[in-house]
N, C-alpha and C positions, 0 to 999 in steps of 0.2 A: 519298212518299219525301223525306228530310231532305237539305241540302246533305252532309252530312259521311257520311250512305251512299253517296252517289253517289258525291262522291271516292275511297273505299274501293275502290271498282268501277273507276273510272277508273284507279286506280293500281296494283291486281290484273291488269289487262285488259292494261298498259303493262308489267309482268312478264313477263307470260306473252309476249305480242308481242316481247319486245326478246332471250329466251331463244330462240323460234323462231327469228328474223333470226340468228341466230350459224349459223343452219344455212342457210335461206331468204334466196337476195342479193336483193336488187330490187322486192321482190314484199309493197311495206306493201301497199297495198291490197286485196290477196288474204288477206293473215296475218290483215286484221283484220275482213274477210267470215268466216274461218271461227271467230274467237275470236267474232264474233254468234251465228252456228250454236251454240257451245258454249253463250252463255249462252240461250238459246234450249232447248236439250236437242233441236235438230233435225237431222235425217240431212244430212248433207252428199256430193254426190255430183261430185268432180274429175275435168274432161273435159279432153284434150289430146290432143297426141302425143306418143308414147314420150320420156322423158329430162327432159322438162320439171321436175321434181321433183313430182311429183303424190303419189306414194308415201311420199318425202321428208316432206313438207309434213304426210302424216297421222302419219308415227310422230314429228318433232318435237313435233307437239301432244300427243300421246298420254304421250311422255317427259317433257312440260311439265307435266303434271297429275301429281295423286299417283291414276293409278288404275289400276284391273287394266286389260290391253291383250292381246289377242290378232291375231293375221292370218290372215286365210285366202285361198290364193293360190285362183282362181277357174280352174276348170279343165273341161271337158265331162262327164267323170267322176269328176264333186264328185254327192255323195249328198246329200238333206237332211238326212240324219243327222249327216251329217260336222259342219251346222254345228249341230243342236239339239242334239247328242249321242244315247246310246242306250243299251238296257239291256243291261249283260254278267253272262252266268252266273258267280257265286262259287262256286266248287268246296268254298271252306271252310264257307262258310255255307250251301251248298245253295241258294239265293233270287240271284233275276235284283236287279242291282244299277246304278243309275241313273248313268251315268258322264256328266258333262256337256261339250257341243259349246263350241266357241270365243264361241258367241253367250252364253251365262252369263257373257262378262268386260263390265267398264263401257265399253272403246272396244273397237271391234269395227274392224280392218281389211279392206272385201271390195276386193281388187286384184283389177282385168279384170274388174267384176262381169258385162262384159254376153259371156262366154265360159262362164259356165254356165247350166246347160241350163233353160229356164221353170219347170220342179218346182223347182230348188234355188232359183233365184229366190225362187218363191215361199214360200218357207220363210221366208226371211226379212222377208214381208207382216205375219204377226201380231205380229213383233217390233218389229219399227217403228213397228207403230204404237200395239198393246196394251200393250208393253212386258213379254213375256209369252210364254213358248211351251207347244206342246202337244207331247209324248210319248208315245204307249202311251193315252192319253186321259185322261192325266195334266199339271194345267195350272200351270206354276211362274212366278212371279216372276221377272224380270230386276232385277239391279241396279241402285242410280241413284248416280250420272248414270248414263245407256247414251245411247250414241252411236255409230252406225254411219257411219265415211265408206268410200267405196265410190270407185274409181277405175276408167275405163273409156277406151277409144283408140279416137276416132270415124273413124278413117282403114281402120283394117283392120277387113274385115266377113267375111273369109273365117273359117268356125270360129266365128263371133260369133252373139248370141241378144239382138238389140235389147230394152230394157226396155219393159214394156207402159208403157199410162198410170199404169195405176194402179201399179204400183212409183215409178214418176216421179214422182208426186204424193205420198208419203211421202217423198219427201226437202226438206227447208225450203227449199235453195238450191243451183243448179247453178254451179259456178265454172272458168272455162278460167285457164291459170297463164300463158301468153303466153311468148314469145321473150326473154330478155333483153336488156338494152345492151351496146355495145360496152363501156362504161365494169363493169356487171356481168357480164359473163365475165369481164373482167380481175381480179375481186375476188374471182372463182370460183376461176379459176387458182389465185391465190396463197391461197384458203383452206383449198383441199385439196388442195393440193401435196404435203402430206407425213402428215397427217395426217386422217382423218373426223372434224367436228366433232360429228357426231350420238351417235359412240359416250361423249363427256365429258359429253352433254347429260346434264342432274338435271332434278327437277322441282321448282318454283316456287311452288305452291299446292295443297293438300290437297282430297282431295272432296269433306269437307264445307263447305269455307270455298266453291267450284263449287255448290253446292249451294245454302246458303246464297243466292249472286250471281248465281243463277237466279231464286229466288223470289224475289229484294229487285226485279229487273228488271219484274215486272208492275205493280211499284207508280209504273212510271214516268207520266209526266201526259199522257194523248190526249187533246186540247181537240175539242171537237166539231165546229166547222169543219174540223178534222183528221180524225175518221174520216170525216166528210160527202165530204173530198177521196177517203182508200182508197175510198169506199165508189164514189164516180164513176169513179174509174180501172181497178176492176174491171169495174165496167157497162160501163163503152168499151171491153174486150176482146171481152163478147159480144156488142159491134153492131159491132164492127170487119168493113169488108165482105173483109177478108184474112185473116178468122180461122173455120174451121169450129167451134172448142170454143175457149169463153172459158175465164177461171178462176171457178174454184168457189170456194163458201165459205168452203174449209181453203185455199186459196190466200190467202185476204184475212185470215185470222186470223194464217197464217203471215207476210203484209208487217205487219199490225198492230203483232205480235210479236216481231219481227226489227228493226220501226223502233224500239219500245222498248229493246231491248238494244244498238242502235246507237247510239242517246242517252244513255245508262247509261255507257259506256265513253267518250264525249266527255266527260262532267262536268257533262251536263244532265239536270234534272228533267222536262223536258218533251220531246215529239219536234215536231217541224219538217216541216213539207212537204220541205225537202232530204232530209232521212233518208228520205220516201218515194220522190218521186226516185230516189236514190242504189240501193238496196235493189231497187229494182221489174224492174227484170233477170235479177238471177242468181236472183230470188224467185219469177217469173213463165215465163221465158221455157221451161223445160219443161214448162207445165203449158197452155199455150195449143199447137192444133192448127192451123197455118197452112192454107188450104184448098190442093188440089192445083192451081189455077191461078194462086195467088201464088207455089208452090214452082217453077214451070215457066218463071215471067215471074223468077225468082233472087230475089227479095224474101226476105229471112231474118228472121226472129224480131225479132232487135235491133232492124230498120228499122222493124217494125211497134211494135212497145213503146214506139221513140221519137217515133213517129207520135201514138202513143194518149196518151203523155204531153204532149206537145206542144199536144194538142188541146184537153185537160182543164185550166180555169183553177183555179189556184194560189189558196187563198185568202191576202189578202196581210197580214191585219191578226192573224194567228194568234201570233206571236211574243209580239208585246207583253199580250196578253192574256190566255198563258199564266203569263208571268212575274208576272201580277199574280195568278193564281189559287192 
């Protein structure tokens, strides 16, 4: 990859991010884990408590793109069907006719995903990750980009249907949206005082040019000492003596992947140990199984993640040597 694609990218990325924040106060950090996700083409999956803008957060970006967007509010008596679609008799034509589920759009909204029931869940398994569903045993193409972020409230469990592993691990990256400041509420107040800024929102970039800034992203530069590091940071999950399930291979492809398009949108050709770093959290921390007597003794996810990174030395001459490649 060329200086002058990257900038493209970085300046596309800074579009997109500064459109969302007209709606999203306080929350760069977060805006711009899921604009990774986007160029990524990976599930994103928003955990909080109610009100945080988790909801918010996915129709800004959805508004922000030029692409088709559907929602599906996530209910107990959600059918699979509801989201693949289904075949309805035509009375004119005589012949069963294939009507398409909200999962046929490019961004998929599943709000409260973990409030339906493990069949509809699992519906949306082959789509995630084949990019593809199955009907009547009839097997269609989803569109691209497709992006599903999914929104879920780890407080109320009553009514609730936890996602297995394997749902979890089809999503690139887990993101909690946090409490604001006292300085952004006050920014909140006065910006939707009178007005929703989400309903003026336009979109900023086309799908193909997303598209396009998907595929430019693999061409970003992983120095070898650089995967050598993913590749040790992963193996310290599964000898972590706090961890019953490390991450898997699609976990280390997914930080691979994720630190590329994180460096893409800074305005670098190369990725950094920091981009792994940074990323190895919200990339990681659903996909590791802490054992039942770390969750007992309160040790959570983070603590361990920060442990395993902590432990794993940084290679330190990777910068300068990429820059020269």
């Amino acid at each position: 990859m060329d200086t002058k694609q990257v900038q493209q990218i970085k300046q596309t990325a800074a579009k997109v991010k500064e459109n969302v924040e007209r709606v999203i106060v306080g929350k760069s950090d977060v805006v711009e884990l899921a604009i990774v996700a986007l160029l990524c083409e990976g599930h994103l999956l928003l955990e909080d408590v109610p009100g945080l803008g988790k909801t918010v957060l996915a129709k800004s970006l959805a508004k922000s793109l030029g692409c088709t967007f559907r929602r599906v509010q996530c209910t107990p008596d959600l059918l699979p069907s509801d989201i693949t679609g289904t075949y309805i008799f035509n009375q004119k034509t005589a012949d069963f006719e294939y009507r398409p589920g909200p999962i046929m759009s490019q961004i998929v909204l599943a709000d409260e995903i973990n409030r339906a029931t493990p069949r509809t869940q699992s519906a949306l398994l082959e789509a995630m990750q084949e990019r593809q569903v199955t009907t009547e045993g009839e097997t269609r193409p989803l569109p691209r980009p497709f992006l599903v972020m999914a929104t879920q409230n780890p407080i109320e469990l009553e009514g609730t249907f936890p996602l297995p592993e394997a749902q979890l691990d089809r999503f690139l990256m887990k993101i909690q949206m946090g409490y604001p400041s006292e300085k952004d509420d006050r920014v909140i107040l006065s910006r939707f005082r009178a007005d929703d800024p989400l309903e003026e929102l336009e979109s900023v970039i086309t799908a193909a040019t997303l598209i396009k800034m998907q595929k430019a992203c693999h061409d970003v530069h992983v120095a070898d000492d650089v995967e050598d590091y993913i590749i040790r940071l992963i193996h310290a999950t599964r000898k972590h003596p706090a961890v019953e399930l490390g991450a898997s291979p699609r976990a280390m492809l997914a930080l691979y992947n994720a630190a590329q398009a994180l460096a893409a949108i800074q305005g670098r050709t190369y990725v950094t140990p920091d981009d792994i770093k940074r990323l190895m959290t919200p990339v990681l921390i659903h996909r590791i199984i802490p054992k039942s007597e770390s969750r007992l003794r309160g040790q959570k996810a983070e603590q361990t993640l920060k442990e395993i990174s902590d432990s794993v030395a940084v290679p330190v001459e990777e910068e300068g040597a990429v820059q020269g490649a």
